[in-house]
C-alpha positions in Angstrom: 0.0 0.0 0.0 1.5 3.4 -0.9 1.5 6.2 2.0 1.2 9.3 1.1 3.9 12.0 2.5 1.7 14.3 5.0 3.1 18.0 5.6 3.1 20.6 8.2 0.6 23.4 7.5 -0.8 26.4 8.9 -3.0 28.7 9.0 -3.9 31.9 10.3 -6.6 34.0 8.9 -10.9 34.8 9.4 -13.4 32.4 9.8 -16.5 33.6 7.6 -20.2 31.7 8.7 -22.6 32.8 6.0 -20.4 35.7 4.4 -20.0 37.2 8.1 -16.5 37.2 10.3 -17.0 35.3 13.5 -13.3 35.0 14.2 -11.2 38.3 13.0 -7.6 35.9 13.4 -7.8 32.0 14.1 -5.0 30.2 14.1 -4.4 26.4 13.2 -2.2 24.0 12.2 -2.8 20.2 10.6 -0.5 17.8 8.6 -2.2 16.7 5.4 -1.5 15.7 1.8 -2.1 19.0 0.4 -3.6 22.3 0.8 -6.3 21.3 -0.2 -6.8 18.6 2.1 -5.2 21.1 4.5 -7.7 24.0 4.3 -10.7 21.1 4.5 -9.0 19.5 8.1 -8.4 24.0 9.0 -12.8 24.2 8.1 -13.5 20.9 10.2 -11.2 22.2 13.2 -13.1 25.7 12.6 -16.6 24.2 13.0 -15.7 21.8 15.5 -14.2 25.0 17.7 -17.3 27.0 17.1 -20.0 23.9 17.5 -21.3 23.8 14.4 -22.0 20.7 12.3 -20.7 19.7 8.7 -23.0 21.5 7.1 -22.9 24.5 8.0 -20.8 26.7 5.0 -17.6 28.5 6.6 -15.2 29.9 4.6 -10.9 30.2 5.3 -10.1 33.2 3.1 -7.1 33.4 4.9 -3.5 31.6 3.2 -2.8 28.0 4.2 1.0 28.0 4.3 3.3 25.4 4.0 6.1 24.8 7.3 9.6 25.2 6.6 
């Protein structure tokens, strides 16, 4: 079975619910795949810290970067 490498990532940046900011600067980190698969595990940690289920459309607009 291949493994895939998994990366450091962070992110720090607003949390938009519905278009609106309900965190100015949250900060996060996750090791993932990709960014992509990093700024999906930065949402889930999002929602999970503010209570809210899956469904529930947040949005990172803040820069998911890559550890040195």
């Amino acid at each position: 079975m291949d493994k895939q490498i998994k990366s450091l990532y962070f992110y720090e940046g607003p949390i938009l619910r519905f278009g609106k900011p309900v965190s100015s600067r949250w900060k996060a980190q996750t090791m993932a795949v990709s960014p992509a698969k990093a700024k999906s595990n930065f949402a889930w940690q999002a929602r999970q810290v503010l209570g809210l289920t899956n469904n529930v459309p947040i949005t990172l607009p803040g820069k998911t970067k890559l550890a040195s």
